[in-house]
C-alpha positions in Angstrom: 128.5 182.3 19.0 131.2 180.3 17.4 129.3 176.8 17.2 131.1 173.2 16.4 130.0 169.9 17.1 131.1 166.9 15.3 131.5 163.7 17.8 133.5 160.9 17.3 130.7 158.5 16.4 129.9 160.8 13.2 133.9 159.5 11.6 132.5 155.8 11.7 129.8 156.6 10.5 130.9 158.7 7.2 133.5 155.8 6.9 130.8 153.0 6.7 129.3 155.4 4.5 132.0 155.3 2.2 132.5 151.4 2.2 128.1 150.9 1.3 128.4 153.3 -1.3 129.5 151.5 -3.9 126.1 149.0 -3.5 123.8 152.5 -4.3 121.9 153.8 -7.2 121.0 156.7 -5.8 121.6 158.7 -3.0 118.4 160.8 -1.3 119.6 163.6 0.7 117.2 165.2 3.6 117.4 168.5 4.4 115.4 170.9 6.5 113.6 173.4 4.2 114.2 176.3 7.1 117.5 175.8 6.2 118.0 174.2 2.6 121.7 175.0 3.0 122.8 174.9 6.2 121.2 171.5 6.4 122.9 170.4 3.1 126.3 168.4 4.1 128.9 169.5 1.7 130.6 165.9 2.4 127.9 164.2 0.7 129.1 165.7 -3.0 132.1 163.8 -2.6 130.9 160.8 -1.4 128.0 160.6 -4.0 130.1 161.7 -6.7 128.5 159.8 -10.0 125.6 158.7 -8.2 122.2 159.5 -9.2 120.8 162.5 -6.6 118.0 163.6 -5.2 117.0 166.2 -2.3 113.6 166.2 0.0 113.2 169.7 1.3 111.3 168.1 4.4 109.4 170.1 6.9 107.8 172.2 4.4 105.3 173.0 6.8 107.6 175.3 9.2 109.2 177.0 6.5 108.3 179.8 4.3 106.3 179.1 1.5 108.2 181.3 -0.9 111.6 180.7 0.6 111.4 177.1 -0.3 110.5 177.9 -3.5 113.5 179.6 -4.1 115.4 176.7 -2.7 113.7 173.9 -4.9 114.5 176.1 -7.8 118.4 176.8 -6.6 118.6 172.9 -6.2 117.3 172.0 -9.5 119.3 174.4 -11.2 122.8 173.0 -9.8 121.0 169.7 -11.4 119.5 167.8 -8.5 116.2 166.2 -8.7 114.1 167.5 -5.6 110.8 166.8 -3.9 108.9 169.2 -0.9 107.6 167.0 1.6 106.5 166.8 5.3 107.0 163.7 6.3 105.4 163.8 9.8 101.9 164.7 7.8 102.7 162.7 4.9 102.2 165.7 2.5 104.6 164.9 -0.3 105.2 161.4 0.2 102.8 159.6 -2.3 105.7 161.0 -5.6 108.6 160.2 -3.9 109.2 156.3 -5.5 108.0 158.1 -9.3 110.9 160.3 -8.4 113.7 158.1 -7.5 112.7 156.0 -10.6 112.8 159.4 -12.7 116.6 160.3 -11.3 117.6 156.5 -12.4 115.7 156.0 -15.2 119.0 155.7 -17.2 120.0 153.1 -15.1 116.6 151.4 -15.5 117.0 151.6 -19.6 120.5 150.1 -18.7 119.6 147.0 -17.4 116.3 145.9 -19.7 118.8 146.1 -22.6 121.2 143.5 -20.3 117.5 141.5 -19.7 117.5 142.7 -16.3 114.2 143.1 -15.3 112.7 144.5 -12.1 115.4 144.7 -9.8 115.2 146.4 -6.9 117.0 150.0 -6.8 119.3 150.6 -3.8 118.7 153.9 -2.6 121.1 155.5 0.7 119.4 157.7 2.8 121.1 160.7 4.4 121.2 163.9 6.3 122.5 165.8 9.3 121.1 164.5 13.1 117.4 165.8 14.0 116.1 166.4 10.1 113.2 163.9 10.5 115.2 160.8 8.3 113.5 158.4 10.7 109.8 159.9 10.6 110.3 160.5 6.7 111.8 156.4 6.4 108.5 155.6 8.6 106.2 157.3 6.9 107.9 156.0 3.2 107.6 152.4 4.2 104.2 152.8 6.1 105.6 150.8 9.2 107.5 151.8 11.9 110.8 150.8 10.9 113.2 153.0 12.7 113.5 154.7 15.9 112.2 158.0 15.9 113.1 161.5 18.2 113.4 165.0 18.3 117.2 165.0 19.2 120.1 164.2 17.4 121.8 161.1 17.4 119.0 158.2 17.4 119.9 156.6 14.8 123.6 155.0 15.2 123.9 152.3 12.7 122.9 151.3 9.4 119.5 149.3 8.1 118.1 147.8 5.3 114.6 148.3 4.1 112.8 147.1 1.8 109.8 149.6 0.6 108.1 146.8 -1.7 109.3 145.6 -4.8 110.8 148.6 -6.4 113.2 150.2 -3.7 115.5 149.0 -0.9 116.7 152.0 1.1 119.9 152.2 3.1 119.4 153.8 6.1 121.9 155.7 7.5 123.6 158.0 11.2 122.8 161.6 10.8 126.4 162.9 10.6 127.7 166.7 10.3 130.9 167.6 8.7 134.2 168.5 11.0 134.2 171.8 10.8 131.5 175.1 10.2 133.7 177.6 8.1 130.9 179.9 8.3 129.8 180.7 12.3 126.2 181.5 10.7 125.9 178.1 9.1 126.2 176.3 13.2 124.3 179.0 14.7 121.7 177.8 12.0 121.9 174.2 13.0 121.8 175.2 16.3 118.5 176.7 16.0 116.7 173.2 14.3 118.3 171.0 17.2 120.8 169.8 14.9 123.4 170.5 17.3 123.3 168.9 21.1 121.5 171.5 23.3 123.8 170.5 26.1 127.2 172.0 24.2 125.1 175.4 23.9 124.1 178.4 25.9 120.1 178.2 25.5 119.8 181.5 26.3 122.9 182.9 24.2 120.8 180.7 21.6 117.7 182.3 22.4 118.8 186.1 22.1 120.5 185.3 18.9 117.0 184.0 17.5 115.5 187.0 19.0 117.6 189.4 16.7 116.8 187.3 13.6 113.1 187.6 13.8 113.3 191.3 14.6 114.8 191.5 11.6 112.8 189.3 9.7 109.9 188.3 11.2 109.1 190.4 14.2 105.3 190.3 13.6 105.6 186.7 14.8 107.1 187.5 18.2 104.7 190.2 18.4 101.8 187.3 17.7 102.7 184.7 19.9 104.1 186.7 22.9 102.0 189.8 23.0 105.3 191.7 23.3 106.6 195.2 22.6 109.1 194.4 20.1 110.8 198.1 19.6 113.5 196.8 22.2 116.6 194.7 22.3 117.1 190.9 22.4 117.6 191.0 25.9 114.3 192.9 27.1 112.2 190.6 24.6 113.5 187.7 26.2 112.4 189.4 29.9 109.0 189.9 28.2 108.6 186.4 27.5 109.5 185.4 30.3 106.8 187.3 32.1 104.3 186.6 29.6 104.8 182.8 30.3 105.3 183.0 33.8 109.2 181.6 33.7 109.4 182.7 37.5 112.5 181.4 39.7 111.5 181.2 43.7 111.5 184.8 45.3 109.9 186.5 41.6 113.0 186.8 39.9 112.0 186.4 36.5 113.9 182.4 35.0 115.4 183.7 31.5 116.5 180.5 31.0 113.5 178.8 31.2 112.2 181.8 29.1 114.9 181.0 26.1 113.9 177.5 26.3 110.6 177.8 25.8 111.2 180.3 22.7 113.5 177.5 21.1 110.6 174.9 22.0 108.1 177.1 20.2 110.3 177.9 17.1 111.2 174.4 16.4 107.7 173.2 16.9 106.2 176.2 14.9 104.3 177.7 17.1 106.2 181.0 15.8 104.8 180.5 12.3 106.1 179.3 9.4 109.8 180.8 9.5 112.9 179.9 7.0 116.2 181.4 8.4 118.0 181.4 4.8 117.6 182.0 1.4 119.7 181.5 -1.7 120.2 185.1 -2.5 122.4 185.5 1.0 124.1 182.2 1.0 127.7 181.6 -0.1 128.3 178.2 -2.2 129.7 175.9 0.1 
């Protein structure tokens, strides 16, 4: 599956991007720790160039354990300052205004020598559509500030919020880049419901999942399914679909529905805690 999505609403939004930049301290990236690198929009380098920079692997509770800590070291050492959270649980969240102050702390010296004294820093919020920016801005302010869903595209503008005296966050769209060099990287995306199911196949989705967790983590098809797994992508899926009852009218057996319900249970993690990259098989964007 050769995947690309990048909507028209996504170029105004980098552009307005671009033009509120120059108002920011520091720019907080969110990325999804199942995929620290997929997730990561290589735009934003550009447009945060000589900003201060910080990454929340968020969703730390669907991803392997070990895999993110890979990917909080691999951040660190390309010189980011990075924080695991879950922002839907709150796990995480309590550090996150101690870090922001750490990664401008030279900014902070900066302005008590100029007898500038506890002004607010200006922080921009951003990620790619559907990796919880709303839930985590929610959960960070401890009001319901911005819309949240489990499909990309809710937020389409910009907002200011002010997270008490210290901070005042930029919120911003969740915006891709134009194109996915590497096919892997929007197959990926697809999986996390970054891209809009209804561009996709859902079942040419499904049986591509299928082949990753063979290879990586059968046991949890296995688990969840009750399947024999010693068979290809397309049998599995046939399984699961009797195993859940995905029955069209006349017993023929709804694959569709089946692959549907095998995305729904991955990106809910119902399939366990499952990262679908690590930095050893990644190439540097």
């Amino acid at each position: 599956m050769n995947i690309q999505w990048y909507p028209g609403h996504m170029t105004k939004a980098k552009r307005m991007m671009q033009e509120d930049i120059k108002l920011i301290d520091v720019v907080i990236e969110l990325i999804d720790a199942r995929v620290p690198y997929s997730s990561k929009n290589p735009d934003i380098d550009a447009l945060a160039a000589h900003k201060y920079r910080l990454i929340l692997l968020n969703k730390t509770d669907l991803a392997d354990a070990s895999a993110t800590a890979e990917w909080e070291n691999y951040y660190k050492e390309k010189g980011f300052f990075v924080a695991k959270i879950n922002a839907r649980s709150g796990d995480g969240m309590k550090n996150i205004s101690n870090v922001v102050k750490e990664a401008c702390k030279e900014k902070i010296a900066r302005d008590r020598k100029r007898g500038i004294i506890n002004r607010p820093l200006r922080a921009m919020i951003v990620g790619i559509p559907n990796v919880g920016k709303s839930t985590f801005i929610n959960s960070y302010a401890r009001k319901a500030c911005t819309k949240v869903g489990n499909k990309p595209g809710v937020t389409k503008g910009k907002q200011w919020i002010r997270l008490g005296k210290d901070i005042e966050l930029l919120d911003t769209p969740g915006i891709l880049w134009p194109k996915f060099d590497d096919k892997e990287v929007g197959l990926r995306l697809a999986f996390i419901g970054s891209i809009n199911d209804e561009i996709l196949s859902i079942t040419d989705l499904a049986y591509e999942l299928i082949k990753f967790l063979q290879l990586n983590y059968c046991q949890s098809l296995v688990d969840r399914y009750n399947i024999n797994e010693d068979v290809d992508s397309v049998h599995i899926l046939e399984q699961i679909a009797e195993k859940r009852a995905c029955i069209k009218k006349g017993g023929e057996l709804d694959i569709d529905k089946a692959a549907a319900q095998l995305l729904d249970d991955f990106r809910a993690g119902k399939l366990g805690r499952i990262s679908l990259e690590r930095p050893a098989v990644v190439k540097d964007k």
